[in-house]
DOVO-59514 format. One line per 3 residues: their letters; for each residue x, y, z of N, C-alpha, C. Coordinates in steps of 0.02 Angstrom, whole numbers, always signed. Layout:
// DOVO-59514
A	X,Y,Z,X,Y,Z,X,Y,Z  ... .
***
This chain:
// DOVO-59514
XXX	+42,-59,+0,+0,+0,+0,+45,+62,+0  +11,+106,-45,+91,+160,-52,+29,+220,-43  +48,+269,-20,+7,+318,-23,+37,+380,-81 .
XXX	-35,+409,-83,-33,+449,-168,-66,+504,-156  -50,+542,-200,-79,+609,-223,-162,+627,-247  -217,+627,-218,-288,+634,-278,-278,+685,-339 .
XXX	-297,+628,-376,-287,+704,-432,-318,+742,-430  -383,+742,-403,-433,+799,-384,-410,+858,-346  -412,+860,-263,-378,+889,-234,-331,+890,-177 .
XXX	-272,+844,-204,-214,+843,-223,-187,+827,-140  -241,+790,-99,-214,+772,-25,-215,+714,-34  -165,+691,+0,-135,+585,+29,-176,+560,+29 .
XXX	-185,+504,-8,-235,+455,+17,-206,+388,-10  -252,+335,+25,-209,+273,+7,-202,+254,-73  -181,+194,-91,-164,+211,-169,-246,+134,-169 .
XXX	-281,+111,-134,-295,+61,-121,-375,+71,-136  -384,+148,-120,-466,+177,-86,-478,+171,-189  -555,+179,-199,-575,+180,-243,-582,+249,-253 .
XXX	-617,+281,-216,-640,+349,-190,-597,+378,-150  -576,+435,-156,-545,+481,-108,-593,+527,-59  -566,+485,+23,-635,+514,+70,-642,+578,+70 .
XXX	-611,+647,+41,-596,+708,+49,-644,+742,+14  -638,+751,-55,-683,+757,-104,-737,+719,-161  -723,+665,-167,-757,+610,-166,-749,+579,-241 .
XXX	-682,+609,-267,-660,+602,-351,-654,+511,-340  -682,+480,-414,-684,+399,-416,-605,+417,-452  -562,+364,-429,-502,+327,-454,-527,+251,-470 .
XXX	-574,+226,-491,-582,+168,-500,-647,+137,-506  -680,+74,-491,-750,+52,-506,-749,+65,-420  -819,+103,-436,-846,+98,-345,-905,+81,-351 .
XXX	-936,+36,-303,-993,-6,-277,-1053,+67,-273  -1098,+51,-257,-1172,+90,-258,-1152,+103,-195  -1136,+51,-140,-1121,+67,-60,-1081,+102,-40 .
XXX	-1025,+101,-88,-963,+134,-76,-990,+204,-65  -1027,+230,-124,-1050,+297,-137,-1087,+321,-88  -1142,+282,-89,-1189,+297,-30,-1158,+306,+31 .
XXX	-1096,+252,+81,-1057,+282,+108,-1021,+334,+127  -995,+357,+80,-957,+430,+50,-1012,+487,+54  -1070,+475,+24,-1099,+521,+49,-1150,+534,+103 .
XXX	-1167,+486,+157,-1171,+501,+232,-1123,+528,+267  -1072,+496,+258,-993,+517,+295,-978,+585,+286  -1004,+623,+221,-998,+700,+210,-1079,+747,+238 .
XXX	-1115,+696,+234,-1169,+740,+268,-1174,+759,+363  -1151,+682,+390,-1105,+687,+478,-1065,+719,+462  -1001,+752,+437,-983,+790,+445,-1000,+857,+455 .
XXX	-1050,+887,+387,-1082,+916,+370,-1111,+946,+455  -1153,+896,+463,-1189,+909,+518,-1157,+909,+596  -1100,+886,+596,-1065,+904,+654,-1028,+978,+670 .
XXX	-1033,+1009,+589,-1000,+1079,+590,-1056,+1120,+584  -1082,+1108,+557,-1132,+1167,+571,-1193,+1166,+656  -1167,+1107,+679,-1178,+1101,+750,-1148,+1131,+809 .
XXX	-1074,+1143,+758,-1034,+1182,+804,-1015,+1276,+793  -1038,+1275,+732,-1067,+1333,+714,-1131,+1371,+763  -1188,+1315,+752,-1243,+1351,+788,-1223,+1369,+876 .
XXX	-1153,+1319,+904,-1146,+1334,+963,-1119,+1383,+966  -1065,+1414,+907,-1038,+1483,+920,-1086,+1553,+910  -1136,+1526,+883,-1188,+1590,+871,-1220,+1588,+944 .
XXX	-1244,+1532,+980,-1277,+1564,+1029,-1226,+1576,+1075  -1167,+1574,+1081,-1102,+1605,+1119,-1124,+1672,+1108  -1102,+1708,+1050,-1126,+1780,+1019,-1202,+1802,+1069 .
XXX	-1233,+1763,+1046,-1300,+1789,+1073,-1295,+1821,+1153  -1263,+1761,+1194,-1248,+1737,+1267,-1194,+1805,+1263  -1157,+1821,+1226,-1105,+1896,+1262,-1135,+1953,+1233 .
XXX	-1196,+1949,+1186,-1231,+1993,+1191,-1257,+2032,+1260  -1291,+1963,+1270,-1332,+1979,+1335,-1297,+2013,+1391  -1242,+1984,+1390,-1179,+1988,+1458,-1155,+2063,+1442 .
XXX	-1163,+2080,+1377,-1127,+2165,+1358,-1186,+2191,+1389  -1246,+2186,+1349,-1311,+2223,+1379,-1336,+2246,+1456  -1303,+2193,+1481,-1320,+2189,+1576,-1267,+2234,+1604 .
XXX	-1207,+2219,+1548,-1145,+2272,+1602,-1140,+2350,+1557  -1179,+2344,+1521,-1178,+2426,+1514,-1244,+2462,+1538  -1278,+2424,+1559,-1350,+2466,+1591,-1317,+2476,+1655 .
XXX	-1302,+2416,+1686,-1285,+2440,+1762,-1378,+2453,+1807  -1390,+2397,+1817,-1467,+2394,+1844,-1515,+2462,+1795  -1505,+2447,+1728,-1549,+2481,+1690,-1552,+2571,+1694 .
XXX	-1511,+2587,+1724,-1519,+2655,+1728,-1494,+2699,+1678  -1439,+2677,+1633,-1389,+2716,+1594,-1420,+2676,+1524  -1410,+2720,+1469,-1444,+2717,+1394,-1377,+2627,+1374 .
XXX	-1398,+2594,+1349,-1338,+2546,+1320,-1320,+2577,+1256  -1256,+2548,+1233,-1219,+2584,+1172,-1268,+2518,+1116  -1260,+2554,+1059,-1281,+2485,+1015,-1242,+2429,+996 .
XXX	-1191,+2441,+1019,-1167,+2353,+1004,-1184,+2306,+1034  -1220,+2291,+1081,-1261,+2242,+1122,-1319,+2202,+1067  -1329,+2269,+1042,-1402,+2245,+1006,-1363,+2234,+914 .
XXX	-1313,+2262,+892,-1287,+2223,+848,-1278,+2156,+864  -1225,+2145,+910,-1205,+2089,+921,-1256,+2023,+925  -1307,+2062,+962,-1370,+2029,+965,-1426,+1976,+901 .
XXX	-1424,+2035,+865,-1440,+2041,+790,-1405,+1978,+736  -1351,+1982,+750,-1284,+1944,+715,-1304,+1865,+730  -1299,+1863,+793,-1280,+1807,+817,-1356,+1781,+801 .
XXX	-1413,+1804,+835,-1489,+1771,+795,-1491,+1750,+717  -1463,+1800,+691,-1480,+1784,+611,-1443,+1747,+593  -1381,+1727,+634,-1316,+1660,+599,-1342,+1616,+618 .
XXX	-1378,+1615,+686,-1403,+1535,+700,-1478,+1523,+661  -1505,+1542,+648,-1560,+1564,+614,-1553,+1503,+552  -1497,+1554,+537,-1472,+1519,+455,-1444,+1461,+451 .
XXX	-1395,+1462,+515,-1363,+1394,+536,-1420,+1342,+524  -1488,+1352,+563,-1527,+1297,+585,-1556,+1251,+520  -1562,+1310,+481,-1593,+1285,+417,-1546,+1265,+388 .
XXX	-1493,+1277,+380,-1483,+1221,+342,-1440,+1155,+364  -1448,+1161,+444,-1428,+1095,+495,-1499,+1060,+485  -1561,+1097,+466,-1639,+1043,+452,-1631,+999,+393 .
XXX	-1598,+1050,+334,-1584,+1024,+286,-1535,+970,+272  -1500,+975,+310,-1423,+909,+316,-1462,+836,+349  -1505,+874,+405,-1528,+812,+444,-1573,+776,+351 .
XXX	-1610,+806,+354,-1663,+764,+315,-1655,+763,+242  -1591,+754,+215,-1549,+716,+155,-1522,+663,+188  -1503,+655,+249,-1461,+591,+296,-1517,+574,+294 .
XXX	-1587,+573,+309,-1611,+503,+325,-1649,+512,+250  -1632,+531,+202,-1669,+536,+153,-1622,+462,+110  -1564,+449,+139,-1498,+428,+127,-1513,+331,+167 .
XX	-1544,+357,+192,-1558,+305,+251,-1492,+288,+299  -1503,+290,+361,-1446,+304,+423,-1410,+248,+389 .
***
């Protein structure tokens, strides 16, 4: 087993794989399973990053809040607007995140687990 270059994009892989797990270029005859494989394996991925995406948006959201509380100071003083940017940001990324973490989910079982 010698490891090789994809000609696709151009990272190590064994010289052995039919498919290169990276981008998913055929070097050879691949099975119906193989494929189907290959492409669950990119949709869990898929869905593990944009899982960790949606956790950094509600981070954003969460130091929104935490800016908002320490510039009122028990509500008495005007807040600056970056609370409510920040605010803004972080809703509409997870927002967007979600949809299309709905969409990843339900091509995977469209895929069958």
């Amino acid at each position: 087993m010698a490891i090789i270059s994809c000609p696709d994009c151009k990272k190590s892989i064994s010289s052995h794989t039919a498919l290169c797990p990276y981008c998913g270029f055929q070097r050879g005859e691949v099975s119906e399973e193989q494929f189907k494989e290959f492409q669950r394996r990119k949709l869990r991925d898929r869905i593990y990053h944009l899982k960790m995406t949606s956790y950094a948006a509600l981070a954003l959201l969460l130091a929104a809040f935490g800016w908002f509380l320490m510039a009122t100071s028990n509500f008495q003083n005007v807040p600056p607007k970056g609370p409510y940017v920040l605010f803004m940001i972080g809703s509409v990324g997870y927002l967007i995140v979600r949809i299309y973490l709905y969409k990843s989910k339900t091509a995977l079982r469209k895929l069958g687990l």
